[in-house]
N, C-alpha and C positions, 0 to 999 in steps of 0.2 A: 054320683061319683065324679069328684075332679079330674080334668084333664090331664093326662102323664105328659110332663112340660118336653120329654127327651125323644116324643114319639116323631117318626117321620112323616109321620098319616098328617092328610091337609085340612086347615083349618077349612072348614065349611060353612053352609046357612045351619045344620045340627049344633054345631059347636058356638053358636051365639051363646047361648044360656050363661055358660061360662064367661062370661063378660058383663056383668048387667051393672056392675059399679059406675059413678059418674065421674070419671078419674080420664085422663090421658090415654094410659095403660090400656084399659076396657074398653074403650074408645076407636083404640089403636084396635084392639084384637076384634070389634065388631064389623069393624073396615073390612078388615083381612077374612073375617069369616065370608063376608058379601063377595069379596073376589074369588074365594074358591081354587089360590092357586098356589098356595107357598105351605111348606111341611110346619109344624106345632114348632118343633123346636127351634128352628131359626129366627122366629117371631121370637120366641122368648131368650134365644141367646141374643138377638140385637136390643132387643127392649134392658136386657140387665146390662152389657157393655156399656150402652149409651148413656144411663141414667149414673153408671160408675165415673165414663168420663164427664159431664157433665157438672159434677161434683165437684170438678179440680181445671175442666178447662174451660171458658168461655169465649167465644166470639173469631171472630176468622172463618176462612172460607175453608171446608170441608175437602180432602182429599180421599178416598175408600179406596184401597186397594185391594185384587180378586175379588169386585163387590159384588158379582153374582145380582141379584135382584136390588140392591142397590137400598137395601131395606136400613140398612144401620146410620148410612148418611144423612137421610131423609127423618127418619126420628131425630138422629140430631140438629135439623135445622126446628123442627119443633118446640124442643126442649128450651131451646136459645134462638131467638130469634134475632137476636145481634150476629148472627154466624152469616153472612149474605148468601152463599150457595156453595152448591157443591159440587162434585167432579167424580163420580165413579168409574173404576179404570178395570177393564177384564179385556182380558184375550176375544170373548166372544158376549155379548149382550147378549142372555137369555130371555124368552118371551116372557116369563115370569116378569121380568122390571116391568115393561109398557104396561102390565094388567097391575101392579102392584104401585106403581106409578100415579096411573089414572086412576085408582080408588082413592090415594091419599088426595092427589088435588082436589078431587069432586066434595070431599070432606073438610080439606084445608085449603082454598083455593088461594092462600098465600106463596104455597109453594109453585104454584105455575109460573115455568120460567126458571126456577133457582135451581134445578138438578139439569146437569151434560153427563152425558157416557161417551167415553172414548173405548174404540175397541183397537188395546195394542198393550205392547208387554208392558210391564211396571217400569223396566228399565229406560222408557221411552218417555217417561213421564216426567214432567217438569212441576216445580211446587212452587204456588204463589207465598210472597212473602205474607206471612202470619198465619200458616196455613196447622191446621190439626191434620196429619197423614196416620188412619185409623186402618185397621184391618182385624175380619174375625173370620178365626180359621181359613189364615194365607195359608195354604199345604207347604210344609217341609220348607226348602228354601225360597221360598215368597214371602212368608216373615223375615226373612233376614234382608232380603230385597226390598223391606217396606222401613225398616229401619236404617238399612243406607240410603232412602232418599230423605229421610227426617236429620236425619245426621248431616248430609252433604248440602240443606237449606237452614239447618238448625231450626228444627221446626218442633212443635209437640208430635208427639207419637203416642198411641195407644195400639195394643193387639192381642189380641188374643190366639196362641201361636196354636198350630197341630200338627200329626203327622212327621214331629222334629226325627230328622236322621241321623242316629245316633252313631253313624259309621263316618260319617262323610261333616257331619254337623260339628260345630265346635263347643268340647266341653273340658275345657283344662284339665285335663286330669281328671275330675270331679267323682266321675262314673264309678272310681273305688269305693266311696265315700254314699255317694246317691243312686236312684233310680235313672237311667241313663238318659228319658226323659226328659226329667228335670236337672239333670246336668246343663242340658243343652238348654233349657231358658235361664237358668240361675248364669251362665256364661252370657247369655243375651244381656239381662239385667246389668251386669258388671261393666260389659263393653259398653254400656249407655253409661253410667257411673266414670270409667276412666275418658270420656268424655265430654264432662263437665257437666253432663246432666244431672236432676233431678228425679230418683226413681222411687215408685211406689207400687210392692207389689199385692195385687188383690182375687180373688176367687169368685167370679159367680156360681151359684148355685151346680153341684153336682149333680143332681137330681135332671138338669137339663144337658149336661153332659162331662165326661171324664176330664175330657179335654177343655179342663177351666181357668187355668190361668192367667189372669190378665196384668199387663207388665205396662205402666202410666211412664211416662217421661217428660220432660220437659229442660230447654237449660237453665241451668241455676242460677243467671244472671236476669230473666224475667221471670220465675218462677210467682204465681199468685197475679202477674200482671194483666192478664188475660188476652187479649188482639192487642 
C-alpha cells in the first residue's frame, strides 16, 4: 500500500520502500526516511511547490518565509543550482532544520555553507536583489507579509497561502460570488496583477492537502529572465 502523501505520521527507516526510484524525488524521500524527523506531508507539499516554481523561476538567492524546517529552500537550491543560497526566516528555528539540514548535506554535500536561518519576524527581513521570496503555508496573515516584502524589492514570489482570514483578510467583495477562502487568494492574485506583476495560478495535488493553492508571480518587465 502506498504512502498517504496528507498524513502527519513521520517519514521513517519503514517508509524507505516507498522511495526506491533513481530520481531526485526518491532520493530526497530516502534522506528523509534516514533522519526520522519531518511529517509525510510537508515532504511532499515542499517537493510539489518546489518542482512548480522551478518550472517558471530560475537562479537567485532563495528567501523562505515561516520556513519552519527549512525544507522547501533547500530543494530549491537542488533543483537549480545557479540559485547561490538561501535565507530561511521563522520566528523560532525548530530542531527539525539542524536534523533535516545535516541529512541533506551528508547526501549533497554542495549545500554546506548555502543555507542561514534567521530567527526574527518577516517584517524584519530584508531581500537581496534577485531574490525568489517563497513560502508554504505562511498561516493567515504571513502570506500577505511575504508578498509585501516581494512587492516592496520587486522580487519573484511564490506561496502557497493557508489559514486565510476571511473576516479581517481582504477579499473585494468576492465572498458573494466565491468560497470566502478563495476570495481571499483570488484578491492576493489581483493585488500582484495591479502591480505590474506577472501571475500564474496553480494547484499541487489535493490528495497532500486542501489547502493547495499556489499563486507564482513575477514582474512583467523580467518575466522568463531568470536572476
Amino acid at each position: 500500500m502506498s504512502l498517504n502523501h496528507g498524513s502527519r505520521a513521520r517519514l521513517t527507516r519503514y517508509t524507505l520502500d516507498e522511495f526506491p526510484a533513481d530520481t531526485l524525488r526518491d532520493a530526497l524521500g530516502r534522506t528523509l526516511c534516514e533522519a526520522e524527523c519531518l511529517p509525510r506531508k510537508e515532504f511532499f507539499e515542499a517537493w510539489e511547490v518546489a518542482r512548480r516554481i522551478r518550472r517558471r523561476f530560475r537562479g537567485g538567492p532563495v528567501l523562505e518565509v515561516a520556513a519552519g524546517h527549512g525544507l522547501l529552500s533547500q530543494i530549491l537550491l537542488l533543483l537549480d543550482r545557479t540559485s547561490s543560497h538561501a535565507v530561511c526566516v521563522d520566528k523560532r528555528q525548530p530542531a527539525s532544520f539542524a536534523r533535516v539540514h545535516a541529512a541533506l548535506v551528508a547526501r549533497w554535500p554542495h549545500l554546506a555553507g548555502r543555507v542561514r536561518y534567521l530567527e526574527q519576524k518577516a517584517q524584519e527581513v530584508s531581500v537581496e536583489p534577485g531574490a525568489l521570496v517563497a513560502s508554504v503555508h505562511a498561516c493567515g496573515r504571513l502570506t500577505d507579509l511575504t508578498l509585501d516584502l516581494a512587492l516592496a524589492a520587486q522580487a519573484r514570489v511564490a506561496v502557497l497561502p493557508c489559514c486565510q482570514n476571511t473576516k479581517r483578510g481582504p477579499t473585494a467583495g468576492l465572498e458573494g460570488w466565491l468560497e470566502p477562502q478563495l476570495a481571499v487568494d483570488v484578491t492576493r492574485l489581483f493585488r500582484l496583477r495591479a502591480a505590474g506583476y506577472r501571475v500564474v495560478a496553480q494547484q499541487i495535488p489535493a490528495e497532500i492537502t486542501p489547502q493547495n493553492r499556489l499563486l507564482l508571480g513575477e514582474p512583467a518587465e523580467r518575466a522568463g529572465q531568470g536572476a
